[in-house]
N, C-alpha and C positions, 0 to 999 in steps of 0.2 A: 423382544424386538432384536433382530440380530444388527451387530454392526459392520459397517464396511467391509472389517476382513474378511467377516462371516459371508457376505454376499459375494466376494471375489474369489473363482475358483482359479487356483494357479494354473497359469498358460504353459504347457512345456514346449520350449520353443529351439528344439534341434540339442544343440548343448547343452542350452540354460534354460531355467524357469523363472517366469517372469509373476510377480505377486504382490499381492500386500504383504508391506511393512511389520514385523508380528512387533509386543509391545517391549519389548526386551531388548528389544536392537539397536537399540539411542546407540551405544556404545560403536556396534560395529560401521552403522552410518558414519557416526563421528571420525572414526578412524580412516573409513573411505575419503572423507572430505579432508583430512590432514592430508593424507595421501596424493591424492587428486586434485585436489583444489588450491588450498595453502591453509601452511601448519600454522598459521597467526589467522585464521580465520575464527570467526567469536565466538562458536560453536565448538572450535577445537580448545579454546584456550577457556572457554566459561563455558562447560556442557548442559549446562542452567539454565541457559537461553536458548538452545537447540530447546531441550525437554518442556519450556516454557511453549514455545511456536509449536513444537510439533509432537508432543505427547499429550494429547486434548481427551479428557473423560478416560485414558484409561488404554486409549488407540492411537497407534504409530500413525501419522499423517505424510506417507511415501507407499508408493511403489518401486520396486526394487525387480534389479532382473542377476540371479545367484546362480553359479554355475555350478552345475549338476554334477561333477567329477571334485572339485575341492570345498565347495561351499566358501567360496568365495564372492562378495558382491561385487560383479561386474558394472552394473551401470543405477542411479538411484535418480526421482525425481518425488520430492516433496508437494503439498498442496496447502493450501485451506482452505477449511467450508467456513463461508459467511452465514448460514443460517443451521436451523435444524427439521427444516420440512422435508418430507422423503423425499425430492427434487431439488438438493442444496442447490446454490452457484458456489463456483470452486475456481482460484485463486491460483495460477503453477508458482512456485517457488522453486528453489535450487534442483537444477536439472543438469547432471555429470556423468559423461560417460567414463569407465576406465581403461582399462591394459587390455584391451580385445579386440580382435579382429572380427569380433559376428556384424556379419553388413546389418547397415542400419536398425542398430539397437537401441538407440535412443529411441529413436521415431517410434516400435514396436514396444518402448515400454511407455509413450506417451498415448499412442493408441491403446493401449491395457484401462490407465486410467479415466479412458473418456468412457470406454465400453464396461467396464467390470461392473460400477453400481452406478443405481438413476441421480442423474443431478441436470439442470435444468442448462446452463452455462459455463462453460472453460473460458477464464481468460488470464492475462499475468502482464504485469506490469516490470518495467526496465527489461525487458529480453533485450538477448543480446544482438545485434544485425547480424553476426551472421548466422543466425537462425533463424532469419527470414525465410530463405527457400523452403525449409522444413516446413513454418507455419501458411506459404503459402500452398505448398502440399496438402496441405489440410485445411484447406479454406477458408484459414483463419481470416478476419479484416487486422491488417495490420494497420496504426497509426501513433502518431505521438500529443501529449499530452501539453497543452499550448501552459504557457509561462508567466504569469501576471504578478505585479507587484504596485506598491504604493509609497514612494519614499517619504520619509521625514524631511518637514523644513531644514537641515542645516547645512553648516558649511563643506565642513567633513565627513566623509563618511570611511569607518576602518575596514568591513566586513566587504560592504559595495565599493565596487570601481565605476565610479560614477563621471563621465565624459558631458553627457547630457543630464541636466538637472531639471526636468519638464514633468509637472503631474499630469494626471488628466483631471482634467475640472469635474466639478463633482456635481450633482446634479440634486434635485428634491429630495430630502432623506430624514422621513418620518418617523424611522423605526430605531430602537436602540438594544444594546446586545443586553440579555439576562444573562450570568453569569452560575451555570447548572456546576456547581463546586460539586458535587457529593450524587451516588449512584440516584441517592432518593431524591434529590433535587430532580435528574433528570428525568427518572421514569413518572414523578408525580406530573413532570410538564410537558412531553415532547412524547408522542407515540407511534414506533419503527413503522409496525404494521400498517401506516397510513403507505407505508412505499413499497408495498411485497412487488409490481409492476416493474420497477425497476431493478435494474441489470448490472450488477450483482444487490438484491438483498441483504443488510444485515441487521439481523432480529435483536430481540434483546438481549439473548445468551451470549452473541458474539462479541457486543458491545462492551458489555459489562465487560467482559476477561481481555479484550483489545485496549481498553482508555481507559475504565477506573480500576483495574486490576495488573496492569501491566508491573513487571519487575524492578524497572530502572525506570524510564520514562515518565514524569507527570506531567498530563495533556489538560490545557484549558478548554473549557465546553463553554460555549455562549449559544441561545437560545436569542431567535429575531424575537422582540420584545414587540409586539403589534397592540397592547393594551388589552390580552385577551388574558382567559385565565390558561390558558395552554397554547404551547407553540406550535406553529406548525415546520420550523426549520431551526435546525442546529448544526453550527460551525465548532470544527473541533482542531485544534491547536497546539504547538507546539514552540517555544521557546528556544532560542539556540546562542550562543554564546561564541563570541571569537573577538580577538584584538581589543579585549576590555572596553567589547559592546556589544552587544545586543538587537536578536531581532525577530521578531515572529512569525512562523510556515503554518499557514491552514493546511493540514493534511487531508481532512475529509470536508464533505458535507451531505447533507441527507435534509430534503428538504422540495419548496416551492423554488425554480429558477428564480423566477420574478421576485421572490420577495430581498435577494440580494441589490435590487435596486432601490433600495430604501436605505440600504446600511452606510453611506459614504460619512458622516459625519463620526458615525460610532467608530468607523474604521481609524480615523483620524484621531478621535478621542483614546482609544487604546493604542495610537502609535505616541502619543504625549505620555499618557500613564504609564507606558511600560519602558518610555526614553530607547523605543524603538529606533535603528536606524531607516529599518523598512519593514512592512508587510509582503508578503510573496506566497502564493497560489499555485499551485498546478494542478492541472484540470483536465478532465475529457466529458464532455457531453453538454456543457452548461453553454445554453448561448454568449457570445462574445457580448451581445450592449446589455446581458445585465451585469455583467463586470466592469464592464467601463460605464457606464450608470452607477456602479457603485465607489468608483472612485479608480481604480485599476488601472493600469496600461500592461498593452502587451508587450511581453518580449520578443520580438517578430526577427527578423531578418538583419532590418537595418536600424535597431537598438544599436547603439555603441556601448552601453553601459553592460559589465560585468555583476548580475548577481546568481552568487554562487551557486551549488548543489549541495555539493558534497564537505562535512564538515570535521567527520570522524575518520581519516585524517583533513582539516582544511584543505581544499584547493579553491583559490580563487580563479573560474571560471567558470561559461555557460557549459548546462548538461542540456542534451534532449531527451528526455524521458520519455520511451517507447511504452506501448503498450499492443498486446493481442487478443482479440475477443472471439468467441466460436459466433455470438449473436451481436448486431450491433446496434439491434432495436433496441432504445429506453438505454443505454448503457455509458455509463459512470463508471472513471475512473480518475482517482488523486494520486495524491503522493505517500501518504502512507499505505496503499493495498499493496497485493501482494507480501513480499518482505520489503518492501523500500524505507520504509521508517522502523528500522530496527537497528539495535546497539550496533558499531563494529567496533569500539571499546567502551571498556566498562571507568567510571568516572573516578578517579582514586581517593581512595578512603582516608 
């Protein structure tokens, strides 16, 4: 079976040649994005986590556009495949142009990777605004990713800047979270392939090396607990730490909508056990009343209260976290796709 690069024949495009990634070029990338980006970026200062996201089976996961006179990379954009059917969906990550005048080289090296090999959907998550005209160029549906959380009863909160202290009430809530610790926990309970329909897919290859193989990261898995022997949804988690407290981000989920309106009690009961200050969601596709059915509010407009984004370095404030999809039938997106739930420092030893 050949792979990606194998399928991508290089574009020669006036100067430069536009291509797949070969598998040896961690390094030169890296060096582009010191360059270009910033020399404290976590790629440049841990190349272990570049190599981790984007050296997968063996294959550089970019397209690169190299100039034909020094071999020098001009412009690079990264990806991931969430699955592994010949018709992946694919994730844009880091997209940099550099020191060049060829008119719009981005744009030509982003059209390389929609046309080079078959994959089913292009979408990426946190773009940047002004790279809207581009994707509206390209047809993209541009939208952003709505903001829910659930605070803790108490007085103080260090993480949240909390003006308003109002839950939303919580409503019938049947179902309790199974807690999938270990890879075999989860494959013997919860099965991907019930959701290949949705937009982006991801299988069990991807999971596995996203949430129980990751480098740095350890993500909590809970499994809706409906009294069956297998689940049909799971919430996947992450832990985060500031001001000597604490608070939990569901980054993904993969599942029935509606069964998140059973879960408001569990929700509650993991914000006691883990002396959470709040629970916090970010989302695209999932109806709004099965999150506020499940206990949620959104973060809307005229929210007063600050809870945060961004943690590696802290900033206390709201983000809006965009997203672009080529299809926007069936399509899902959180907080950890794309790269958004990835290191940007490493925890000190």
């Amino acid at each position: 079976m050949k792979t990606r690069s194998e399928m991508c024949a290089p574009l020669i495009a006036g100067e430069c040649t536009i291509r797949h990634a070969r598998p040896d070029e961690g390094p030169a990338i890296v060096d582009f994005i010191r360059e270009y980006w910033s020399p404290n970026h976590i790629f440049v200062t841990h190349p272990e986590i570049h190599d981790y996201q984007h050296l997968v089976d063996g294959e550089m996961t970019y397209i690169v556009a190299e100039c034909n006179q020094t071999g020098k990379l001009l412009c690079i954009q990264g990806y991931v495949v969430t699955n592994q059917t010949d018709t992946p969906d694919i994730w844009g990550t880091i997209w940099k142009v550099g020191n060049t005048q060829i008119p719009a080289l981005g744009l030509r090296v982003h059209e390389y990777i929609k046309k080079a090999f078959p994959q089913r959907t292009y979408a990426a998550v946190g773009v940047n605004k002004t790279t809207f005209p581009i994707h509206k160029r390209l047809r993209h549906t541009i939208g952003y990713q709505k903001h829910y959380y659930r605070l803790a009863e108490r007085e103080t909160y260090r993480i949240a800047a909390i003006q308003q202290r109002t839950n939303t009430p919580i409503g019938p809530s049947p179902f309790s979270l199974k807690r999938l610790a270990t890879w075999h926990d989860f494959i013997h309970a919860f099965s991907p392939e019930a959701y290949k329909d949705r937009k982006p897919y991801k299988d069990q290859w991807f999971l596995k090396r996203r949430y129980f193989e990751h480098p740095v990261y350890t993500y909590q898995v809970f499994g809706i607990d409906k009294d069956e022997t297998r689940v049909d949804s799971v919430l996947i988690a992450r832990e985060l730490q500031q001001n000597d407290a604490r608070i939990l981000r569901i980054v993904d989920y993969i599942g029935l909508d509606d069964d998140l309106t059973g879960i408001s009690a569990a929700v509650d009961e993991l914000i006691q056990q883990g002396e959470y200050e709040y629970i916090d969601f970010y989302c695209a596709g999932i109806p709004d009343a099965c999150l506020t059915q499940a206990g949620f509010k959104l973060k809307d407009a005229n929210d007063p209260n600050i809870i945060p984004n961004y943690f590696e370095p802290f900033e206390q404030k709201n983000v809006d976290l965009t997203y672009v999809t080529s299809d926007p039938e069936s399509f899902y997106a959180f907080k950890a796709d794309s790269d958004q739930d990835r290191p940007n420092v490493l925890p000190t030893q």
